[in-house]
N, C-alpha and C positions, 0 to 999 in steps of 0.2 A: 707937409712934414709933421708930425708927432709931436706932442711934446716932452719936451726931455723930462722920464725920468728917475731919480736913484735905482741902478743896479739895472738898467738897459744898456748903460754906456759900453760896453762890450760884446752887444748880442751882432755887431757884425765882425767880429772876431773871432766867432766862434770854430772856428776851422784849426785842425792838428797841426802841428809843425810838422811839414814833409819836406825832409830834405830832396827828393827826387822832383819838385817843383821848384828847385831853385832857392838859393840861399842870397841876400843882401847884407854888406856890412858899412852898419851908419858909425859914423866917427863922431862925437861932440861930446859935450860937458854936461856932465849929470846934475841938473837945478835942482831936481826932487824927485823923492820915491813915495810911495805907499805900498800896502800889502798886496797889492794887483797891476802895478805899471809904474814905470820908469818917465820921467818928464828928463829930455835930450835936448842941448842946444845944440844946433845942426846949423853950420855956417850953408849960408844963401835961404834962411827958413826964416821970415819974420819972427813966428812964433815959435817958441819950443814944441816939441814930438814927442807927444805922447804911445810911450811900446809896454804895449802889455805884455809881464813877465812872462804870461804863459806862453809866447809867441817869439821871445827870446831864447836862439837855442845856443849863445856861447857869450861871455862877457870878457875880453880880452883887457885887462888893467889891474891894479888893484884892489882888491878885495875886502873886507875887516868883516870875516863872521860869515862870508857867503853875498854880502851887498856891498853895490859899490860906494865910493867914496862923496859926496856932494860936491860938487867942486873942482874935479878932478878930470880928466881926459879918457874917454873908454870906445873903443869899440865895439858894437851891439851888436849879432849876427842874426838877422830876420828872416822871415820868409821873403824874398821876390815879391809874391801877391799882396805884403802888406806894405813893405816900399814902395808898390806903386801906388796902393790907397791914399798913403799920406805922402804921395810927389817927392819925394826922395833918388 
Protein backbone atom coordinates (compact mmCIF):
# COMPACT_ATOMS: atom_id res chain seq x y z
CA UNK A 1 0.00 0.00 0.00
CA UNK A 2 1.08 3.84 -0.79
CA UNK A 3 1.81 6.09 1.40
CA UNK A 4 -0.84 8.48 2.40
CA UNK A 5 -0.74 11.53 0.95
CA UNK A 6 -2.53 15.11 1.37
CA UNK A 7 -5.28 15.42 -1.41
CA UNK A 8 -5.30 11.50 -2.42
CA UNK A 9 -7.65 10.86 0.39
CA UNK A 10 -10.44 10.82 -1.92
CA UNK A 11 -9.08 9.43 -5.19
CA UNK A 12 -11.30 6.30 -4.51
CA UNK A 13 -14.26 8.21 -4.30
CA UNK A 14 -14.08 9.53 -7.32
CA UNK A 15 -17.17 8.05 -8.81
CA UNK A 16 -20.72 10.33 -9.59
CA UNK A 17 -23.58 10.11 -7.36
CA UNK A 18 -25.96 7.76 -9.30
CA UNK A 19 -29.11 7.30 -8.04
CA UNK A 20 -29.86 4.21 -10.41
CA UNK A 21 -27.01 2.27 -8.40
CA UNK A 22 -28.78 2.46 -5.46
CA UNK A 23 -29.00 4.82 -2.62
CA UNK A 24 -27.98 4.27 1.48
CA UNK A 25 -29.28 6.30 4.31
CA UNK A 26 -26.55 6.41 7.44
CA UNK A 27 -28.23 7.67 10.54
CA UNK A 28 -25.57 9.24 13.25
CA UNK A 29 -24.28 12.42 14.85
CA UNK A 30 -22.30 14.70 13.07
CA UNK A 31 -18.61 15.07 15.16
CA UNK A 32 -17.10 17.18 12.38
CA UNK A 33 -17.13 18.74 8.94
CA UNK A 34 -14.52 20.19 6.58
CA UNK A 35 -14.87 21.71 3.10
CA UNK A 36 -14.86 18.17 1.51
CA UNK A 37 -16.50 15.53 4.04
CA UNK A 38 -18.55 14.94 6.87
CA UNK A 39 -17.11 12.90 9.95
CA UNK A 40 -20.61 10.57 11.32
CA UNK A 41 -20.88 8.66 14.38
CA UNK A 42 -22.78 5.63 13.17
CA UNK A 43 -23.89 3.29 16.06
CA UNK A 44 -22.22 -0.42 15.82
CA UNK A 45 -18.83 1.72 14.02
CA UNK A 46 -16.09 1.86 16.38
CA UNK A 47 -14.74 4.73 14.63
CA UNK A 48 -16.69 7.70 13.13
CA UNK A 49 -17.41 7.73 9.06
CA UNK A 50 -15.97 9.55 7.21
CA UNK A 51 -18.74 10.87 3.77
CA UNK A 52 -17.43 12.91 1.28
CA UNK A 53 -19.77 15.76 0.60
CA UNK A 54 -19.53 15.10 -2.96
CA UNK A 55 -21.04 11.67 -2.60
CA UNK A 56 -23.91 12.89 -0.23
CA UNK A 57 -26.95 13.30 -2.16
CA UNK A 58 -29.67 14.53 0.56
CA UNK A 59 -29.13 15.60 4.36
CA UNK A 60 -32.32 14.94 6.27
CA UNK A 61 -32.05 17.28 9.85
CA UNK A 62 -31.25 20.59 10.60
CA UNK A 63 -29.54 22.74 8.68
CA UNK A 64 -27.79 26.56 9.64
CA UNK A 65 -26.44 28.07 6.11
CA UNK A 66 -26.68 24.74 4.15
CA UNK A 67 -24.34 22.55 6.86
CA UNK A 68 -25.24 20.45 9.35
CA UNK A 69 -25.31 20.99 12.97
CA UNK A 70 -22.09 19.33 15.14
CA UNK A 71 -23.77 17.52 17.37
CA UNK A 72 -26.83 16.92 16.20
CA UNK A 73 -28.67 13.73 14.68
CA UNK A 74 -28.86 13.59 10.72
CA UNK A 75 -29.48 11.29 8.18
CA UNK A 76 -26.88 11.13 5.19
CA UNK A 77 -28.31 9.56 1.84
CA UNK A 78 -25.19 7.83 -0.07
CA UNK A 79 -24.45 5.77 -2.72
CA UNK A 80 -24.94 1.89 -2.05
CA UNK A 81 -21.26 1.38 -3.49
CA UNK A 82 -19.98 3.71 -0.75
CA UNK A 83 -21.98 2.11 2.27
CA UNK A 84 -20.54 -0.94 1.47
CA UNK A 85 -16.89 0.62 1.27
CA UNK A 86 -16.95 1.76 4.63
CA UNK A 87 -19.25 -1.68 6.13
CA UNK A 88 -22.29 0.33 6.92
Amino acid sequence: MGEWEPGNMWEDYDQDFDQEEGEFEVQGTLAHYTDKAYLVDVAGQKDGVWLPKSQVGDIDGELNEGEPLIGEQYTFTIPAWLAEKKGL
